[in-house]
C-alpha positions in Angstrom: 110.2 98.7 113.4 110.3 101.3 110.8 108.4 104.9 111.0 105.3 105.2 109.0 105.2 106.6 105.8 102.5 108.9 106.8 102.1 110.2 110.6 100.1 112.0 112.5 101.0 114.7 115.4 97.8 116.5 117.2 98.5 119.1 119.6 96.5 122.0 121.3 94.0 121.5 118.0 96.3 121.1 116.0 96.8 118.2 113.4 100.1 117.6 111.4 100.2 115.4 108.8 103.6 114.6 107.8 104.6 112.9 104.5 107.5 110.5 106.2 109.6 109.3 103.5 112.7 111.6 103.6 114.7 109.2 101.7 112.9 109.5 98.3 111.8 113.0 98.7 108.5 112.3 100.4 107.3 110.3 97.0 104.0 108.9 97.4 103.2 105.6 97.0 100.1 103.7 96.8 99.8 102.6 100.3 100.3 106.1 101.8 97.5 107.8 99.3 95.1 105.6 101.3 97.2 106.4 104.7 96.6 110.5 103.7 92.8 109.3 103.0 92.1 107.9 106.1 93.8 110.4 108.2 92.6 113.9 106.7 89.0 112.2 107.2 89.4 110.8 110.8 91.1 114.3 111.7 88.5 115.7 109.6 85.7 114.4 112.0 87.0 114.9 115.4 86.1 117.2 117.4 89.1 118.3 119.3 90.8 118.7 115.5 90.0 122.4 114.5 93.3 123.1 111.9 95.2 120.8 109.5 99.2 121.4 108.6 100.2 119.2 106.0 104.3 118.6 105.6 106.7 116.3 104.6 109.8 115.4 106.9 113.0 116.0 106.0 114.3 119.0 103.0 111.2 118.4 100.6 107.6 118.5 101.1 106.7 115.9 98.3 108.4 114.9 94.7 105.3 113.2 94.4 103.9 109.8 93.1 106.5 107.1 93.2 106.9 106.3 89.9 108.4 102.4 90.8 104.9 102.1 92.9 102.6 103.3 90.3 104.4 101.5 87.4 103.4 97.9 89.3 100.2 98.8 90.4 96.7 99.1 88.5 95.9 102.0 87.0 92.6 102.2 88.3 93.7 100.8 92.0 96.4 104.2 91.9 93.7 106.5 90.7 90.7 105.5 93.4 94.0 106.3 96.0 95.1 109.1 94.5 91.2 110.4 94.4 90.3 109.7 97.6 93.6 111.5 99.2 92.9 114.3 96.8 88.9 114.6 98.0 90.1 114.0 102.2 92.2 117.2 102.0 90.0 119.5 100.4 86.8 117.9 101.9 88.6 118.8 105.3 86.0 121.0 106.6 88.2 123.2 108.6 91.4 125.2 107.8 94.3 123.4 105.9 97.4 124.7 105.4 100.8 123.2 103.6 104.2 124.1 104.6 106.2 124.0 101.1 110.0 123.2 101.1 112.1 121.7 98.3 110.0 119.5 95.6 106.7 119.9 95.4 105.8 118.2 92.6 103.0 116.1 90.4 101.2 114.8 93.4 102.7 116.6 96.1 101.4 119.9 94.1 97.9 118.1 93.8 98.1 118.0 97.9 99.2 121.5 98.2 96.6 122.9 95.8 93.6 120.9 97.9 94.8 123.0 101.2 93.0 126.1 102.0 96.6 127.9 102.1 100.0 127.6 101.2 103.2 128.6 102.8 106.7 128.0 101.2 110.4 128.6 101.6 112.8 129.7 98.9 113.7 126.6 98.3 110.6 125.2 96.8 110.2 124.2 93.8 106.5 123.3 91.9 105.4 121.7 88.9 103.3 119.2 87.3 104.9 116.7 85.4 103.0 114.1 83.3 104.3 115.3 80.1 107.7 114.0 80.8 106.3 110.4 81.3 103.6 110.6 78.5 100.7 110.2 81.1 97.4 112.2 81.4 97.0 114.0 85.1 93.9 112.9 86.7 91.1 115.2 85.6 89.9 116.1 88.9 93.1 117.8 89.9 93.6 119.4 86.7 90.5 120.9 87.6 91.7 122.1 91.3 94.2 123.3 89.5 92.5 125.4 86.9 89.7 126.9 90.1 93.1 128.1 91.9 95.5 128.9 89.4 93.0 130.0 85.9 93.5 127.9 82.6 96.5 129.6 81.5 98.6 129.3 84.3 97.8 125.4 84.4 97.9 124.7 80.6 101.6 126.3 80.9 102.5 123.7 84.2 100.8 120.8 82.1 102.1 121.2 79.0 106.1 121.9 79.1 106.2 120.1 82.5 108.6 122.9 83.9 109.7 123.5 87.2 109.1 127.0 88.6 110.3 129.0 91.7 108.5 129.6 94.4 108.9 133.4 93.4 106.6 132.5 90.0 104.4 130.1 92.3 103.4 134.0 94.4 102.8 135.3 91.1 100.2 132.8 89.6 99.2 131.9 93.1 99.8 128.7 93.6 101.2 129.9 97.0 100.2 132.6 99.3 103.7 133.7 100.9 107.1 133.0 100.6 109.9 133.2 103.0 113.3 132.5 103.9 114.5 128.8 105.2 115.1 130.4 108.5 111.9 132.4 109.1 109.0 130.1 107.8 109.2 127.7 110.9 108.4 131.3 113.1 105.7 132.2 110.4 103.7 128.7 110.2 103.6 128.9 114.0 102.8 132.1 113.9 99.3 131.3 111.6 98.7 128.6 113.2 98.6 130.5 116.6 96.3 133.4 115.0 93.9 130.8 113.2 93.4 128.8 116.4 92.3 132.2 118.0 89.4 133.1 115.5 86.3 132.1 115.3 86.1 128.2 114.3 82.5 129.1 113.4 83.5 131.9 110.6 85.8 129.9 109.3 84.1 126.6 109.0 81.2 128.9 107.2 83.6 130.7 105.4 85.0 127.3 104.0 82.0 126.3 103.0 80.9 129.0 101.2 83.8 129.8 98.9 84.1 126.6 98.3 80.6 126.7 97.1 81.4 129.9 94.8 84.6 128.4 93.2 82.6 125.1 92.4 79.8 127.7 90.7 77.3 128.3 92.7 75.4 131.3 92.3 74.1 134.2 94.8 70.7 133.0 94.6 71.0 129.0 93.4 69.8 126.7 96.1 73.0 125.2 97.4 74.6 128.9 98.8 70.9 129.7 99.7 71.0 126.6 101.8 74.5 126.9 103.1 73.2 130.6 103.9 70.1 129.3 106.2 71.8 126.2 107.8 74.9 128.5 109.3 72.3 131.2 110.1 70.7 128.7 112.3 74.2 128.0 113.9 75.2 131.5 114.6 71.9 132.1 116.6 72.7 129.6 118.5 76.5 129.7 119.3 78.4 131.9 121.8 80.9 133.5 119.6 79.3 136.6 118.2 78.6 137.4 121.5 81.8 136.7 122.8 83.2 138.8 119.5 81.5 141.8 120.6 82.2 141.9 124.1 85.6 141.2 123.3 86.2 144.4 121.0 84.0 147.0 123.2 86.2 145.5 126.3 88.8 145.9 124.4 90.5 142.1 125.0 91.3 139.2 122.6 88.0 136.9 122.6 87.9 133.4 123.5 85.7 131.5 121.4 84.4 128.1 122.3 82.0 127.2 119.8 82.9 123.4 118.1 81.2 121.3 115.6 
């Protein structure tokens, strides 16, 4: 029997979700939209899941959609896919990162730019290309893409359909470090190991509060307020601030145990 298209690894906390089509550059086709769906919102849900790694196997992370699949299926059927993948990743309520190498383009840049965080080699390449097949990109990520990268940056990606480095994706930030084929493997494991030691708690609050800003709430509008109250009422009752400040006046790393 043949690998999935999409797979799932969780170990120690940790949930990868690899993009398994090595073979056509992790393309995307209509099937595994609804595979990345379901997965980032199981994961999403479980308890024991506190950090999401999104990759794609082989020397690219995704070339995105399959053009073949999406020329012979319904445009509507591809877009309620393509939405609901889209909303799973950045719905994920805890950390997300992507691991960048090779093509990351149209749709695999839509996935990266729904993850909290974005690590890439050298070899990456980004861009967003429906101007070279005379399609519109879906509005919602255009608008992802406008909260992380401003108008400018995207109108530039959308409009002459260019490929940049990964050195240009650092500078408009559509990445948040870059390094070397060789090293990134050490650095991923690296974040991964630091994020699973904070606070779960922060960062699930954190999450959902910047979120809230970038999607325009205000200081005092009634969805931060009640974001503000309902995590209030979660810190007084978990034991990580506690554990927090014991931890830095006994001068040790801190063990937090608090989960959703």
């Amino acid at each position: 029997m043949s690998e999935p298209s999409v797979s799932v690894e969780v170990r120690g906390g940790v949930a990868t979700l690899w993009l398994n089509r090595p073979a056509k550059r992790n393309a995307v086709t209509l099937e595994m939209w609804w595979a990345i769906a379901d997965a980032a919102t199981r994961l999403g849900a479980d308890p024991r899941v506190r950090l999401l790694v999104l990759r794609g196997r082989g020397e690219h992370f995704c070339a995105g959609a399959d053009i073949g699949d999406v020329a012979t299926t319904a445009t509507d059927e591809h877009t309620r896919a393509n939405r609901a993948a889209d909303d799973a990743v950045a719905a994920f309520p805890k950390p997300t990162v992507a691991v960048i190498t090779g093509a990351c383009v149209g749709g695999g840049a839509e996935l990266a730019i729904a993850c909290d965080l974005r690590l890439a080699d050298r070899t990456a390449r980004f861009g967003i290309t429906p101007a070279r097949l005379g399609i519109v990109y879906p509005d919602f990520a255009v608008a992802r893409a406008v909260r992380l990268l401003g108008p400018s940056a995207t109108k530039h990606l959308l409009y002459t359909a260019e490929l940049i480095d990964a050195e240009r994706a650092l500078r408009i930030g559509l990445v948040d470090e870059i390094h070397e084929p060789g090293d990134l493997p050490g650095r991923v494991d690296k974040l991964v190991h630091t994020l699973c030691s904070r606070s779960l708690m922060t960062q699930m609050a954190s999450k959902a509060v910047v979120d809230a800003v970038v999607d325009g709430a205000g200081p005092d509008g009634e969805r931060l307020v009640a974001l503000s109250r309902a995590w209030a009422e979660i810190r007084a009752a978990s034991p990580d601030p506690a554990e927090g400040i014991a931890a830095f006046t006994e001068r040790r790393d801190p063990t937090f145990t608090w989960t959703p």
